[in-house]
N, C-alpha and C positions, 0 to 999 in steps of 0.2 A: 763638563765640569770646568769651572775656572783653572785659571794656567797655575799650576806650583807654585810657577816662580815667585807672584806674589799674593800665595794664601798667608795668612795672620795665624798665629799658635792658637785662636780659638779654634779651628776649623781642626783641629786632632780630637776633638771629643764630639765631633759630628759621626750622625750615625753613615756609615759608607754605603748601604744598600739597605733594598727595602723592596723583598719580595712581593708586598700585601699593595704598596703605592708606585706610581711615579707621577712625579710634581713635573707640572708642564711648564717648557720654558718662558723666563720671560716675555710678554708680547710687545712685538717692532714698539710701538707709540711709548711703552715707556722709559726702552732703551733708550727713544730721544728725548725723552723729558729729563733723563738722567743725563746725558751727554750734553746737554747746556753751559755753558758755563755760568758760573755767578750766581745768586739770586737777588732781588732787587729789594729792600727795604720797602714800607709801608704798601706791600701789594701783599693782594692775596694768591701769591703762588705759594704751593707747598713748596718745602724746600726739602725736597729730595733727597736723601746723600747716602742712601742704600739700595744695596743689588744682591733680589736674594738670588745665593748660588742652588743652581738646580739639583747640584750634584750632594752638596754637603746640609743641605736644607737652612744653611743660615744669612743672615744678613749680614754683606760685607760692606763697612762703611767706607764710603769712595771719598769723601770730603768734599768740598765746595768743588775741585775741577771736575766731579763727575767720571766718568768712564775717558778722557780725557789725560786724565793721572795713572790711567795702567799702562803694564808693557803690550807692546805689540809678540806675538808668537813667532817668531818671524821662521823659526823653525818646521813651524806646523802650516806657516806658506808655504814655503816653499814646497815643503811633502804634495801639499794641493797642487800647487803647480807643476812639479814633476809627474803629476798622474794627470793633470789635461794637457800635459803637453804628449803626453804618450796616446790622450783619445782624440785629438787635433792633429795629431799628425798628417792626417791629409790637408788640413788647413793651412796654408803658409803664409810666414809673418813677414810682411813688408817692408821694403827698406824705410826709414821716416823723413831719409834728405834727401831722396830720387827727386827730379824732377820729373812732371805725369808725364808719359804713365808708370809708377814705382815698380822696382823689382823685386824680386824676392830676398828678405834678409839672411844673411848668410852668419853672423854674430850682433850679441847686443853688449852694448857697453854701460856695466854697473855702475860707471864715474858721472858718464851722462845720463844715463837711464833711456840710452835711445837705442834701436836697432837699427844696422847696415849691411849695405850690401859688399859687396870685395870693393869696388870701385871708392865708396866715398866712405869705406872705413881707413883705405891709405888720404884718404884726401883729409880727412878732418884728424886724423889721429899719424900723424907723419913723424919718418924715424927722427928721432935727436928731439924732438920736443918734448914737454913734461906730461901732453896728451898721450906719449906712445907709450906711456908708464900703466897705463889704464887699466883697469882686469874688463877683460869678457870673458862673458861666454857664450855658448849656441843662442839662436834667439827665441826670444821669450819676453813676454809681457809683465811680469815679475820683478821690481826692481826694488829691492832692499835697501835703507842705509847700511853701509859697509860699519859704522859704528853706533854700537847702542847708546843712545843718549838718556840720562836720569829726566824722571817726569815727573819729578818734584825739581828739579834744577835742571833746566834744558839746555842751557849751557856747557852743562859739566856731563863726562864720559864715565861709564860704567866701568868701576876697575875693583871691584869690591861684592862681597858674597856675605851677605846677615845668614849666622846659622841659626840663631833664633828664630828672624822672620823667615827665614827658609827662601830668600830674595836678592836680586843683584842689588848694589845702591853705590853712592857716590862719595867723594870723600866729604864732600860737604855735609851727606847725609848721616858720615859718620861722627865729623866734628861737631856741630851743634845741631841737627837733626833730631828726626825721629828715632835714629839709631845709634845714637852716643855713647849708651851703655851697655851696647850688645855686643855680641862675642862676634868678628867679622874675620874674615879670611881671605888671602888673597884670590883670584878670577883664576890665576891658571891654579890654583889648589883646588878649588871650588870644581872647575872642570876637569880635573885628574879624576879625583874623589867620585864624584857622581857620573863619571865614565865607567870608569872599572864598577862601578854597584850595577851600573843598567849593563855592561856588558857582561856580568856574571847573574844576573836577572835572567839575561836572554838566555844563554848557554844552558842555563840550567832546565831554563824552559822547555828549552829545544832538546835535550839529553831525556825531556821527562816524557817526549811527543807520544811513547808506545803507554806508558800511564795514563797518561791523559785522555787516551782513548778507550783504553778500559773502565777509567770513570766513566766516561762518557755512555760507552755502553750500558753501565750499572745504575746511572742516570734518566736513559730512558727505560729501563724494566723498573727502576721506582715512580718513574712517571705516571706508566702503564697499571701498576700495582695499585697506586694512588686513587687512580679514575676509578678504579672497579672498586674497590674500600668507598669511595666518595659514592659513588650510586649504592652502593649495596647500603651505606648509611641511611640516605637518603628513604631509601623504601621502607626503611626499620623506621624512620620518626612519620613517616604517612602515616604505619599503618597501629604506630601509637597514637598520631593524632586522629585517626580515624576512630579508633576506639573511643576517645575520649569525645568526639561526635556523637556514637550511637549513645552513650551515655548520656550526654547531654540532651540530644532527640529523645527518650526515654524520657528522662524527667519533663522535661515539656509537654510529655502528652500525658503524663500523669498529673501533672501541675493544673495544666489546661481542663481537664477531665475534670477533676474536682473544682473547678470554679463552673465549670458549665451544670455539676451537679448542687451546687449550691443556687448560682442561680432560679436554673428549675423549679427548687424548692422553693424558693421563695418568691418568685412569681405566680406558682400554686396558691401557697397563704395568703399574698395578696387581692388573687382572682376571686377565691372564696367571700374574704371578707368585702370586695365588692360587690357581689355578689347577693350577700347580707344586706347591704346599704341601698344595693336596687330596690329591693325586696320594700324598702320603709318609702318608697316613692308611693305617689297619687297613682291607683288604678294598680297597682302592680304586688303581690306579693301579701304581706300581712296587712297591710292599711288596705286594700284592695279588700281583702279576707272579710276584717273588721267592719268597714263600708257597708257590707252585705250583713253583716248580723244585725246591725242597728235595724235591719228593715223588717228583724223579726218580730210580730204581733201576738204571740204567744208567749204568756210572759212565763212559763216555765220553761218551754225551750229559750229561749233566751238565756237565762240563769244559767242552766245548763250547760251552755255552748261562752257565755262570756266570762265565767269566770277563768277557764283556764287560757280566754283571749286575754285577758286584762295580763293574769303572767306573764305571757309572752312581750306585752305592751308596754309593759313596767322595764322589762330588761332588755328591750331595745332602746327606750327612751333614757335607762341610765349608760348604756354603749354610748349613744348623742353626748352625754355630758362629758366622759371623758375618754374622747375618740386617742385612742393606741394601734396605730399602724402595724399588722401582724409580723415584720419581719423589717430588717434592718436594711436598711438602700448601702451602707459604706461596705466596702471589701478590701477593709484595712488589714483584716487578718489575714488577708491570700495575697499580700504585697511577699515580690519573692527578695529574699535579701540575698544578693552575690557578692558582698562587698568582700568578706574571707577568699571568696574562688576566685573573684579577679585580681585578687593582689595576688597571691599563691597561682595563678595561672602566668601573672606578669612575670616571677619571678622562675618560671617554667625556664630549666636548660641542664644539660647535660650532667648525668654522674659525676660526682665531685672527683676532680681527678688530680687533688693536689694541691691546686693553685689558687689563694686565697682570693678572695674580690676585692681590687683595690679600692681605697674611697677617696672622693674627692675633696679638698681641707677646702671649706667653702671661704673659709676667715682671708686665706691668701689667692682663691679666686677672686677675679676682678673684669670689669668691661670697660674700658675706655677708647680712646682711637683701636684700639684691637681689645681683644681677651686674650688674656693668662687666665689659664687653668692651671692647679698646683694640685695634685691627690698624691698618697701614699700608700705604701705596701708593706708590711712586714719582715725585715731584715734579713730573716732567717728562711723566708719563701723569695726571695731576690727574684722578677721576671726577667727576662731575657732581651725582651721588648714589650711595651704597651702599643694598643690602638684607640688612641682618643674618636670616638662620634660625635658629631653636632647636626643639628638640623633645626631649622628655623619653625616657629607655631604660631601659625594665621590665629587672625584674630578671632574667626569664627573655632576656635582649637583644632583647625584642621589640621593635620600631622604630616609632614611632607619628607623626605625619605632622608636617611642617615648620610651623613659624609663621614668617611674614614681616614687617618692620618696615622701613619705607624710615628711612632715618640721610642728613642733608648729611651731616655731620660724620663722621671717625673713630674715635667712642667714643660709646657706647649702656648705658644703664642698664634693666635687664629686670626686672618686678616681677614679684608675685604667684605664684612659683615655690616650687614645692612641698617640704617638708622632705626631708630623708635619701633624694635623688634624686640619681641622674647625668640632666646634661645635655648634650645636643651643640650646639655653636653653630659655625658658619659665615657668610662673606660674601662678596659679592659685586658686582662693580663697575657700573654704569650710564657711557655715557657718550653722551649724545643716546640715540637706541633700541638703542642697541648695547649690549650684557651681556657681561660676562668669566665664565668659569670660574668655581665656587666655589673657596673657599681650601681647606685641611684643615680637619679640624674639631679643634675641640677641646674635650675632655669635661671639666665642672668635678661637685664633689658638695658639692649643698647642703648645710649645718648639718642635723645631727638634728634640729631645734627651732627654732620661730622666738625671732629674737631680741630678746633683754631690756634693754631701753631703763635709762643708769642713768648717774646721776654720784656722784663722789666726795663723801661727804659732810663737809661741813666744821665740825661742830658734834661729832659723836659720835665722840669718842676722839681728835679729829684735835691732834696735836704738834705746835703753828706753831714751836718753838725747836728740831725737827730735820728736820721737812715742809716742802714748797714746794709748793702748789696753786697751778694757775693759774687763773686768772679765768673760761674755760670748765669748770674742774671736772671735765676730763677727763683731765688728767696731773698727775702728784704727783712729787718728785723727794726721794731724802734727802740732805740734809748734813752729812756727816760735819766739824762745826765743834769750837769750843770747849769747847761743851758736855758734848760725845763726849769732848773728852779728859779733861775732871774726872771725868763718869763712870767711864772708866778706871780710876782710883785703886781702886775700891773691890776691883780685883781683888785688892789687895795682902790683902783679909780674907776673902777665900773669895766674891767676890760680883763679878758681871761686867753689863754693859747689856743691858737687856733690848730686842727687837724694837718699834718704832715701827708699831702697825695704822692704816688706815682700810678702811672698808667701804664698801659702797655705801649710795645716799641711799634706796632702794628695795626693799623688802623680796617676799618670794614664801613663799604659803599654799598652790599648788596648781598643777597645770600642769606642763608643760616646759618649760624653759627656756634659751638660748645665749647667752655671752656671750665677747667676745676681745678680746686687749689685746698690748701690745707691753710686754716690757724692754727696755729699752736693752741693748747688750754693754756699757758697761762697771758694770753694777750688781754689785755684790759678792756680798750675801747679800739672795734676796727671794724672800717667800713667796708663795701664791696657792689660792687655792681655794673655799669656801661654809662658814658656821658659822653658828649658832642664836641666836638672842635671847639665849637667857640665857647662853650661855658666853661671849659677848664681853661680858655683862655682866661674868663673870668676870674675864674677862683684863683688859680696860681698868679695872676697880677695883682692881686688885693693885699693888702699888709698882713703880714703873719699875727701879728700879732697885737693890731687894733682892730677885731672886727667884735661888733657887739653881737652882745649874748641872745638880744630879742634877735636876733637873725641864724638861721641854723643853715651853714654852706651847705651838708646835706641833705635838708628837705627842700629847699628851693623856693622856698614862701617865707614869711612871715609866722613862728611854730602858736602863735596863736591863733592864726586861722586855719590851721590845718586840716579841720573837717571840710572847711569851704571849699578847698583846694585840691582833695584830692582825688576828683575825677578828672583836673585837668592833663591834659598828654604834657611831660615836661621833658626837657632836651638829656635827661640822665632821671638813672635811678640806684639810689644805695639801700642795700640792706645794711643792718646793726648787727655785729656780732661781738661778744666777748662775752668774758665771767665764765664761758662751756656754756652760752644761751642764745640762739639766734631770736632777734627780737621784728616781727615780722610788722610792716608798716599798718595804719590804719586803710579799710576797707569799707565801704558801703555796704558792697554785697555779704561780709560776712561780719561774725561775732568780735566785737571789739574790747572787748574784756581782755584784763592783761593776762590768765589762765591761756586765752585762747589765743595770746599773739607770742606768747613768748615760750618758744621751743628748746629741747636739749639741743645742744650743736653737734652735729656730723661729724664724723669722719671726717670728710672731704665733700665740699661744698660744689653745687653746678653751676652753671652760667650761662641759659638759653637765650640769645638774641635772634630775632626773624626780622631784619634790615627792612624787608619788603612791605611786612604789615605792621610794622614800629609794635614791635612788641616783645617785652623782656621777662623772662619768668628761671627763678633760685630751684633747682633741686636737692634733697636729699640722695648723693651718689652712694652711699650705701644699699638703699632700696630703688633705685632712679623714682624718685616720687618727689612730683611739685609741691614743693610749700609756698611759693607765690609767684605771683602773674600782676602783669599792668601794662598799660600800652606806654611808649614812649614817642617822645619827637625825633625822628631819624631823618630830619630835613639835610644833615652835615653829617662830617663823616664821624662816627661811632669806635670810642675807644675802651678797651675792658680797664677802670678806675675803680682804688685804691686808696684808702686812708687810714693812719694810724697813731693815737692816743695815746701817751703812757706807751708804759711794754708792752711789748708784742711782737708777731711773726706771723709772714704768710709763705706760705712753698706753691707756687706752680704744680701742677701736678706734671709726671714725668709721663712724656710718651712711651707706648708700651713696645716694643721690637726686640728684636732678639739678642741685643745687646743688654736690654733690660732684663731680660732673664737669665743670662748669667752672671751679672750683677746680683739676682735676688740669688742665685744659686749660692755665686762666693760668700755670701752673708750666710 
């Protein structure tokens, strides 16, 4: 677990243990991705600034220095190093100023961080000088600063205890820092205090050692108890699933049986009435019969013998007229319906033992760079713990096995999920050993693409006299003030206001890309989409406010030849949205009726870029479903572009981390 010293007041409502999980530690590669310093503007590195701890399962945000910015344990060195100096002891550490060949050191000195031998520890550290002042001790390859230095001010020494952050820090950090309005204390109070707590921690411990072994004992006979309960369960639901086999075996062979007797039957009735129809062939049967009477010369027997052929004759030839196939080919009726028994098999689990099934509030479920899952439970049935599952559904619906995550809490943030995926996620309740039913599940689908880290740039193109950024960088509002109505006037000469852009602060040479943002409903007229280097050079160098109306900055043609135009690849593209109506551009391949282009507006809107194959397409991130697609020209580099009309408002959408869930929690 991360050192005490500097965990953050979030990390007290982290769950401390978790029988059911353990989370693996961070891996080496990203510990150095995090230990970087800085990140670099219009590149595409993520910029990193959390580390989840393994121990409290959250994300601790390190800021820009990265892993950089924490204390060093220098306590929990040295422990390491008093225990391999005890299994090195046959190893002996070298003097470092011998001339070869070195002899063995006999003390090392903490001021220089060097080890010596008797010889050139009086030579370099000699009495009366400020060297003879030095601390050693035995030697050892372990060399500490003798003072803690603040990592947010490197300059400045640690002489101060945040009981808030539960942290050492510095004065500076108290005067206009991070911690200027926290409750601080002085270092030797801080180390009185939390002396005497761990040394009456220990005592006590140590006073309880004959307890603690009787637990222990009592620990392994519920071990033991556990395992034989747990098999003997086991055998109990075989040998109910077994029944519910031969049951099912059973009905199968009853099922089966009456379709093979149906069958039967009616390949009999069919056989027959073949049979019959042989019969009416040349040479065969009654026409055969018939053939042979004609040949009688007797005209009495004749008489005799045809008239009751002519009956027969009559009603085979009205059979011919309206041929009726003796039995039915469908076995529509012997279709078996399971659909009752496999829902009620799905929902197969243990005698109700209490503990309600939670459900999952799909409304505050979400997928973006991560999923948040939110479900709830009934006040009054409180679980103890939950275990959120997810597991990922191939395209062919193949089902690939559950992943488990013990949650205190009612909302779970899930990483590392793979793009352009359905996911299924469910939960389920803990209460002491007892487990509820799982909930439904509910399938979310990830972004095409992971997503593209960006803020609002506020230098390139941005309009502070009809713009409103805020101080995060991630929402922009227009104003339709004063301004907007002088511009007005100039309608009176053929000339009207032109669109207000900003772009993002971050630009893309390669890759895929996702990105999603909100309008507000009452925005007017706003635009959205990806455009090139140079054509927003374009557009932001043109006059604000003499550009003619036969010219539309964002369709990039001439808007009266716009059927002509719009297969060609153009260096950007904007969708239209306002009024709550996204108004979807004209298409060849599809229906260009205004019914058919002009949609209710989302939620929150997508923004698919593929650098590689110039190609840009809008989702609906409520449902992740495309409502349009086009190729673009991605010869330059590619910026996520912005414009807005009258009032209005866009929000970035917020990355999802764990930071962001107790933000949704505080709400």
């Amino acid at each position: 677990m991360l050192d005490d010293s500097f965990n953050d007041v979030g990390s007290d409502n982290s769950n401390q243990s978790s029988p059911r999980l353990r989370l693996p530690s961070p891996s080496v590669d990203k510990i150095d991705r995090i230990s970087r310093p800085g990140w670099k503007r219009n590149s595409l590195t993520p910029r990193t600034t959390t580390f989840p701890c393994p121990g409290c399962e959250h994300d601790v945000d390190l800021g820009e220095r990265g892993i950089n910015g924490l204390f060093r344990n220098f306590t929990l060195e040295t422990i390491v190093e008093r225990y391999r100096q005890a299994a090195r002891a046959a190893t002996a550490i070298m003097c470092d100023l011998c001339k070869p060949p070195p002899q063995e050191s006999t003390k090392s000195c903490m001021d220089c961080s060097a080890s010596y031998c008797n010889e050139c520890f009086k030579i370099y550290h000699p009495w009366g000088t400020v060297k003879a002042q030095h601390e050693y001790v035995g030697p050892t390859t372990n060399f500490r600063p003798k003072i803690l230095m603040c990592p947010e001010h490197e300059t400045e020494r640690i002489n101060m205890y945040c009981e808030l952050c539960r942290r050492p820090v510095c004065h500076l950090c108290k005067l206009g820092g991070n911690h200027s309005n926290h409750r601080v204390t002085t270092m030797s109070s801080a180390y009185k205090t939390l002396k005497e707590k761990l040394s009456k921690d220990i005592d006590y411990l140590i006073g309880k050692e004959s307890q603690v072994k009787s637990q222990i004992s009592e620990l392994n006979l519920l071990m033991k108890e556990t395992e034989c309960n747990g098999e003997r369960a086991k055998e109990d639901a075989i040998i109910h699933f077994e029944k519910l086999f031969e049951i099912l075996e059973d009905r199968k062979s009853s099922v089966l049986k009456a379709i093979d007797a149906s069958k039967k039957l009616r390949l009999d009735k069919f056989q027959t009435q073949m049979e019959e129809y042989q019969g009416l062939l040349e040479n065969n049967g009654l026409v055969g019969y018939a053939q042979e009477v004609l040949k009688e010369t007797d005209q009495s027997c004749f008489v005799q013998t045809a008239k009751q052929l002519h009956v027969r004759i009559q009603k085979a030839t009205e059979s011919l007229k309206s041929f009726r196939p003796a039995a039915q080919t469908s076995f529509e009726d012997y279709v078996v319906n399971t659909s009752k028994q496999t829902e009620l098999l799905g929902e197969l689990s243990f005698f109700s033992s209490g503990v309600d099934v939670p459900e999952i509030n799909e409304e505050q479920s979400k997928v973006y760079n991560n999923a948040l899952i939110n479900w709830h439970h009934p006040e009054k049935d409180k679980a103890d713990s939950y275990v959120l599952e997810y597991r990922k559904i191939n395209r062919d619906e193949e089902m690939l096995s559950w992943n488990e995550i013990e949650v205190s809490g009612t909302s779970k943030v899930i990483s590392d999920l793979e793009s352009n995926c359905n996911y299924a996620f469910r939960v389920r309740a803990y209460k002491g050993s007892i487990c509820s039913p799982c909930s439904r599940e509910l399938i979310l689908h990830t972004p095409p693409a992971p997503v593209f880290s960006f803020l609002f740039d506020e230098k390139c193109g941005y309009n502070n006299e009809h713009l409103l950024l805020n101080l995060k960088r991630d929402r922009v509002e227009s104003r339709a003030g004063f301004n907007l109505l002088l511009a007005a006037e100039r309608i009176q000469v053929g000339y009207y206001t032109s669109l207000d852009y900003i772009i993002g602060d971050v630009g893309i040479t390669k890759g895929k890309h996702f990105w999603a943002f909100r309008v507000e409903p009452y925005s007017y007229l706003v635009k959205a989409g990806v455009a090139s280097s140079d054509k927003l050079q374009e557009w932001l160098r043109s006059p604000r406010d003499a550009v003619s109306p036969r010219y539309e900055q964002d369709s990039g043609h001439d808007s009266g030849s716009e059927d002509a135009c719009v297969d060609s690849s153009q260096p950007f593209t904007l969708v239209t949205i306002g009024m709550k109506k996204v108004f979807i551009p004209k298409s060849p391949t599809s229906s260009n009726e205004p019914e058919n282009r002009v949609l209710p507006m989302p939620t929150s809107i997508g923004v698919f870029l593929d650098y590689d194959k110039g190609k840009v397409a809008f989702y609906d991130m409520d449902h992740m479903k495309c409502l349009y697609e086009r190729q673009v020209d991605c010869s330059h580099t590619m910026y996520p572009a912005f414009a807005l009309m009258g009032s209005g408002g866009i929000q970035l959408e917020e990355s999802i981390t764990a930071k962001y869930l107790e933000y949704q929690e505080n709400m």
